[in-house]
Backbone bond lengths (Angstrom), bond angles and torsions (degrees), N, CA, C in turn:
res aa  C-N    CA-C-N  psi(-1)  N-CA   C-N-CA  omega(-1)  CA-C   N-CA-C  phi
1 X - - - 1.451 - - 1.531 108.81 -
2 X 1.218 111.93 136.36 1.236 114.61 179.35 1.557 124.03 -92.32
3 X 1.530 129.01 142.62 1.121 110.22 178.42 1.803 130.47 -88.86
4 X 1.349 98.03 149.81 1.776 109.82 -160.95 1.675 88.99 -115.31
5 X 1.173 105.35 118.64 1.359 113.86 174.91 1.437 104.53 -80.01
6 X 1.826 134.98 -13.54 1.285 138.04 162.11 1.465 94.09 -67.91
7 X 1.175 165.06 47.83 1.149 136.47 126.33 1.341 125.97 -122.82
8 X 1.562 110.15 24.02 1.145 136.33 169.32 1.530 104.79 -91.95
9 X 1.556 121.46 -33.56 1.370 137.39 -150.28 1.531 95.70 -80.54
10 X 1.452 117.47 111.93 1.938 117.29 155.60 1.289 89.52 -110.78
11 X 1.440 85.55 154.10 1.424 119.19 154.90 0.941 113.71 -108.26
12 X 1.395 115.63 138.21 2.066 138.34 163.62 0.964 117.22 -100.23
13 X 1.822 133.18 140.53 1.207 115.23 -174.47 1.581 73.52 -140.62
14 X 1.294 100.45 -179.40 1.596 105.50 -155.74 1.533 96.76 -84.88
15 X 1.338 138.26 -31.95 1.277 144.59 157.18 1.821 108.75 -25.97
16 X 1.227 116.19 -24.05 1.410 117.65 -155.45 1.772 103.66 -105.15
17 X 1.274 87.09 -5.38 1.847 95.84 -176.77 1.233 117.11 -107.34
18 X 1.596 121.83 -9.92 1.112 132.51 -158.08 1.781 105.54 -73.90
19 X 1.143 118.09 -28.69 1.475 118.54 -158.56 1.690 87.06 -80.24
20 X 1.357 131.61 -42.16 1.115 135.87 -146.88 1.696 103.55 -99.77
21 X 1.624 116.34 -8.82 1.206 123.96 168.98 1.333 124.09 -141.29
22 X 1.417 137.37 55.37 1.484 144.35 -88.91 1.644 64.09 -120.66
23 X 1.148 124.35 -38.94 1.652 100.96 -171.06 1.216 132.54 -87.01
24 X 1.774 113.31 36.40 1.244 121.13 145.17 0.758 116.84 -60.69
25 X 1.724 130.17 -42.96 1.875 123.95 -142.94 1.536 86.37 -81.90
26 X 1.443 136.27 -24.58 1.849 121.23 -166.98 1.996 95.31 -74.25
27 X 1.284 141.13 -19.25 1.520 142.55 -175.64 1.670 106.12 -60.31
28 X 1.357 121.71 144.00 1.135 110.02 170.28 1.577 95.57 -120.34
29 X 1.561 113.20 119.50 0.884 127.94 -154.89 2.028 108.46 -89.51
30 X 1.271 119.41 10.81 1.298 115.30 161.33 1.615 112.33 -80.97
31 X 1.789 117.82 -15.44 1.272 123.41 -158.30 1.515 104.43 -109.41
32 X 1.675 110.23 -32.04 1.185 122.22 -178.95 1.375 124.26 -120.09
33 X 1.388 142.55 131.39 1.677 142.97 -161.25 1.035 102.45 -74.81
34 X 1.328 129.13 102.52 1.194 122.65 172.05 1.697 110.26 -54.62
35 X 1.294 113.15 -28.58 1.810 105.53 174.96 1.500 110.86 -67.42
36 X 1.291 117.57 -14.24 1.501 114.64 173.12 1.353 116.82 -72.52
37 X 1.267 89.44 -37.43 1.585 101.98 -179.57 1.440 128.49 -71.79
38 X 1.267 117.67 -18.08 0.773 130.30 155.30 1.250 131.68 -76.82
39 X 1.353 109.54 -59.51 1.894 92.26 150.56 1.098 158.73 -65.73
40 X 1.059 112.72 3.78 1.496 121.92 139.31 1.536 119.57 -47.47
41 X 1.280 113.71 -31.86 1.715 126.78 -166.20 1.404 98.44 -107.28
42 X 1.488 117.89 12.84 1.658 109.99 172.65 1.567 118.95 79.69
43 X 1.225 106.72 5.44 1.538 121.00 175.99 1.314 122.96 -104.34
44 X 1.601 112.03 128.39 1.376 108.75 157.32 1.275 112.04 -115.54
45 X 1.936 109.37 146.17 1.908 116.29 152.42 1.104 91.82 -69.52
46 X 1.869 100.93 138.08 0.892 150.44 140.32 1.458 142.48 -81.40
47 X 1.330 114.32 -32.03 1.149 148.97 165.23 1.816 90.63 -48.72
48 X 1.411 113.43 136.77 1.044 145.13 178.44 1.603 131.61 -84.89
49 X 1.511 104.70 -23.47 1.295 133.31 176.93 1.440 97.49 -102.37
50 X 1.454 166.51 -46.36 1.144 153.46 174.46 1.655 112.42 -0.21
51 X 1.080 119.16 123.21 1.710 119.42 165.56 1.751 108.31 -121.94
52 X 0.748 99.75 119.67 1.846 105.25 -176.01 1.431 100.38 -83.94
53 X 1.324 86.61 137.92 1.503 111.45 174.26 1.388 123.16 65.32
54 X 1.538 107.53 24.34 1.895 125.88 -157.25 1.475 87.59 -88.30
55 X 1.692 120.99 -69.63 1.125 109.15 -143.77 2.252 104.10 -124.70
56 X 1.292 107.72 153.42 1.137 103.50 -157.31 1.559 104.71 -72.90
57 X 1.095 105.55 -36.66 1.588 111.38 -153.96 1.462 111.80 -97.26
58 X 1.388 146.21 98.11 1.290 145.25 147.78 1.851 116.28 20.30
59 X 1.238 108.49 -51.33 1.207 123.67 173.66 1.420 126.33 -65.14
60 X 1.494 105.85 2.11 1.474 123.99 -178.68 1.793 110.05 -104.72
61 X 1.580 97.94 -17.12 1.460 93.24 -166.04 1.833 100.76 -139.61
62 X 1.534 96.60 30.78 1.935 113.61 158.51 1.658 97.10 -70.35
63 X 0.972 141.55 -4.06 1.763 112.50 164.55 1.388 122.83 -108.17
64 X 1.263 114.15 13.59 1.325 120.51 -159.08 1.920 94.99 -97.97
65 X 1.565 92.93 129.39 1.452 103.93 -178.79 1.984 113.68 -55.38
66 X 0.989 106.67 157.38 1.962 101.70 169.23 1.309 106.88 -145.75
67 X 1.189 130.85 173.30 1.559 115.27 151.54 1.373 93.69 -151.85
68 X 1.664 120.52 -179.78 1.314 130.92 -160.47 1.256 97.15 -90.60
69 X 1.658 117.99 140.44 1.328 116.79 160.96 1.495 107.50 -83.01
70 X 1.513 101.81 141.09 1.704 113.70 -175.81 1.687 97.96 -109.49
């Protein structure tokens, strides 16, 4: 078998962090960066489409890729 460096590859989307940082969903995200917020937690968007400070609710920006800052 050969090795596939795609099956090392996850994706995170911000939906996937929520249980483990539940106090995003209380931020209202027109007032606060959600990319700030996230780095604080060692995360960056990645996601290409991100608009800061667009939309209020957490629930607007569950598809947006992140990954861990190392």
């Amino acid at each position: 078998m050969a090795f596939n460096p795609d099956d090392f590859f996850i994706t995170t989307k911000v939906k996937d962090i929520l249980e483990k940082f539940p106090h995003l969903k209380e931020n209202d995200y027109t007032k606060v960066s959600l990319e700030d917020e996230l780095t604080k937690l060692n995360f960056e968007i990645i996601s290409r489409d991100y608009d800061n400070l667009a939309y209020k609710n957490i629930e607007d920006y569950y598809e947006l890729e992140i990954d861990s800052i190392i």
